[in-house]
N, C-alpha and C positions, 0 to 999 in steps of 0.2 A: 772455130775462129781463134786466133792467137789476139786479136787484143780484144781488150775489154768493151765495155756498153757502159755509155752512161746515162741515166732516165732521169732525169732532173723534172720539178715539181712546178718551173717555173721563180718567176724574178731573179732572175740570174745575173748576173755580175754585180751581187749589193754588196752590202754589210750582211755578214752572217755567212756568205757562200765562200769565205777565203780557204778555211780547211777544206773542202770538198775540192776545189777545182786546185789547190795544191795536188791532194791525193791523185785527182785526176790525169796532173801535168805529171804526178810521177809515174803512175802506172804506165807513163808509156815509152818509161827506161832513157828517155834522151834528157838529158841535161847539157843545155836549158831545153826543156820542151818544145819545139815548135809546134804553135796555135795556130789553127787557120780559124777564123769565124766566119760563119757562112751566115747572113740576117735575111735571104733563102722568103722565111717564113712573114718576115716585118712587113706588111706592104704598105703600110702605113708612115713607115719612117726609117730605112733600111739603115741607110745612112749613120746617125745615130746608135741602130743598135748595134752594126761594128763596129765602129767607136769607140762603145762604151764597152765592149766585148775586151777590143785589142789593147785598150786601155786599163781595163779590171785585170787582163792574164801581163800582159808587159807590170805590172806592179806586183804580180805574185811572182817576178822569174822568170816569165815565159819569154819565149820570143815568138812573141804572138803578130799575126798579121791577120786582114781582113782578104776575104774572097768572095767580092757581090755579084753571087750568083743570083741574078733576082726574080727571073722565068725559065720558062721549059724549052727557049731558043738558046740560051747561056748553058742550062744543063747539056744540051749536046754539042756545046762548043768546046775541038778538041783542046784547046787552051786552057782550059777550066780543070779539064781531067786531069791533062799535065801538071797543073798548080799542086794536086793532092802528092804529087809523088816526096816521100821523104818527109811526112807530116808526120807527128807524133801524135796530135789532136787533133780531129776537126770536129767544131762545134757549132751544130744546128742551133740558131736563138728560137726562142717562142714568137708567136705572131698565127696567120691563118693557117692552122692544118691542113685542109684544106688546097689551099695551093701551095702549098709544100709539097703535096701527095702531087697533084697532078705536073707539076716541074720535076719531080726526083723519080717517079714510076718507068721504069725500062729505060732510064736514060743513062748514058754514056757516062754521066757524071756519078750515079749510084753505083756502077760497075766499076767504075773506075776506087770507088771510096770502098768498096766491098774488098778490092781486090786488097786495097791498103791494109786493111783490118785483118786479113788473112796473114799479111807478115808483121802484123805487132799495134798500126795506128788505133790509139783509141779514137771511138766513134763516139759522140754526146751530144745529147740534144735536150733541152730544156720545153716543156711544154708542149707547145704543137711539135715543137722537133723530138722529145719524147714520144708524142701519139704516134706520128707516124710508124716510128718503127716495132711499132708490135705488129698482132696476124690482124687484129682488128679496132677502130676508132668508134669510139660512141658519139653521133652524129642526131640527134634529135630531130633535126632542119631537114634532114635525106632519110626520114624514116627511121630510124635508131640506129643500126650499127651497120658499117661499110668497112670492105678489106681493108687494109693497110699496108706497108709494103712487106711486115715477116721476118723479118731481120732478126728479134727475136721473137722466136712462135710461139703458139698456142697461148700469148699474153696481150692484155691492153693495158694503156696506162692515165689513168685518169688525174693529171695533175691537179695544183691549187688543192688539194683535198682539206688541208688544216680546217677550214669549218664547216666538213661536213659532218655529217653523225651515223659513225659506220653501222649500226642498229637498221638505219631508217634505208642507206645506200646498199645495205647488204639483200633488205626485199626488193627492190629494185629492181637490183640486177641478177638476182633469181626470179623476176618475171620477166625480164626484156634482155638478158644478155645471151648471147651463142651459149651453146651447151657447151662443157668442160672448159671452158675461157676461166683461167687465171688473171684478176682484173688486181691491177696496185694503183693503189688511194698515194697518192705522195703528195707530202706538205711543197708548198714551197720553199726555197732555198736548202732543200732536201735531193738525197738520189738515190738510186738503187747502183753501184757499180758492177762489174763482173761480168757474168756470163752466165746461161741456161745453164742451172742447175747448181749455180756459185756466186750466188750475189750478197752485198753487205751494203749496209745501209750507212749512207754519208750524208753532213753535213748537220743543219742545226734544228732538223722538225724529226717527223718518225713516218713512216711506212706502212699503210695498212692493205693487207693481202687479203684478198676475195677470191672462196675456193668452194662454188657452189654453195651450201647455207652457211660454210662455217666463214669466219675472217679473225683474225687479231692482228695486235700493232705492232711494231718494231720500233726501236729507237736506235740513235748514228751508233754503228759500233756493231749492230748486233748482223747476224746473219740469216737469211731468210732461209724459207725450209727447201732441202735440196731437189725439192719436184717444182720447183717454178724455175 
C-alpha cells in the first residue's frame, strides 16, 4: 500500500492529539490535507463527532470535511465512494466496532477507500475505527475474538490502553488470543503511523506491543520492531 495507517488509541480531536494528526495530515503529501471524517462508528451522536472532527483538522490546516456514512445502506451508496476520490485522509472516529465492521465489510465504500490508499490516501481510525482494521477485534460479548476486516494483518489493536498493566494483559492474551497475533496496547490520544513492518509511534501516550509472552513499550517518536 502507498499510504500510510493510522491506529489511534482513541479520544481523538482533543488537547494533546495536535502533533499526531498534523503528522498525519502531512504524510499524505497534499497541502492543505484534505480530511474526510467519517463518524461511521458514533451511533450515538454522529453528528457531533464530525463536527468536532471537521473542526479539530480545519484548525490544524486541514481542509477537512465530514462524510456521514452512517450504515451499510450509505456504504454501498455509489455516492459515498465517489466522495473518497482525491482525499488525502479519511478518518474513522471511535464509537461501536462493531457496526463499523458490519457497515464497512465487502462494501463499495471499503473498496473504494482501499483503492485510495493504494495511490497515497492515508487511512485513520481512532478506537473502534482502529479495531477494525486489524485481522482480528477482541470481542468478549461474541465469545472473545472475531475477524476484522485485515487491512493491516496478522495484528489487533486494543485501544484506551493507558491504564492497563501490561504484566496482567500480557497473561491474558496468551490464554485467550489467536496464535501468532501481534496485539498493540495504545494509550489514547496516541497512534501507531506507517505500514506493516514500518510503524512509529505518534502523539502524547506510548504504545505497548504483544508478541506471544513477550511485550514492551514505545514512546511518540520511537519505532516499533520491523515484524509487526
Amino acid at each position: 500500500m502507498a499510504g500510510d495507517i493510522g491506529l489511534v488509541g482513541g479520544e481523538e480531536f482533543r488537547v494533546g492529539c495536535e502533533d499526531m494528526d498534523r503528522e498525519i495530515m502531512r504524510v499524505s503529501g497534499q497541502q492543505p490535507s484534505r480530511v474526510l471524517v467519517l463518524p461511521t462508528a458514533a451511533v450515538t451522536g454522529p453528528a457531533k463527532a464530525a463536527n468536532d472532527g471537521v473542526t479539530h483538522f480545519g484548525g490544524l490546516g486541514g481542509d477537512a470535511h465530514q462524510l456521514m456514512v452512517l450504515d451499510r445502506t450509505q456504504a454501498e451508496d455509489p455516492e459515498f465512494s465517489r466522495a473518497i476520490d482525491g482525499a488525502g485522509v479519511v478518518y474513522f472516529t471511535g464509537g461501536n466496532p462493531d457496526h463499523l465492521l458490519s457497515a464497512l465489510q465487502n462494501s463499495p465504500l471499503l473498496t473504494a477507500i482501499l483503492n485510495a490508499v493504494e495511490q497515497g490516501t492515508v487511512l485513520a481510525g481512532s478506537s473502534a475505527g482502529a479495531m477494525v482494521f486489524g485481522s482480528y477485534m477482541r470481542r468478549p460479548s461474541a465469545g472473545g475474538w472475531i475477524e476484522a476486516l485485515g487491512i493491516v494483518p496478522g495484528v489487533a489493536v486494543m485501544p484506551h490502553h493507558e491504564n492497563r498493566d501490561p504484566a496482567e494483559t500480557s497473561r491474558e492474551l496468551q490464554a485467550q488470543a489467536p496464535s501468532g497475533l501481534t496485539v498493540l496496547g495504545v494509550d489514547a490520544r496516541t497512534g501507531c503511523l506507517g505500514k506493516p513492518g514500518n510503524w512509529r509511534v505518534v502523539g502524547s501516550g506510548k504504545v505497548t506491543v504483544y508478541q506471544g509472552s513477550e511485550w514492551a513499550v514505545y514512546q511518540s517518536g520511537d519505532t516499533l520492531p520491523g515484524d509487526v
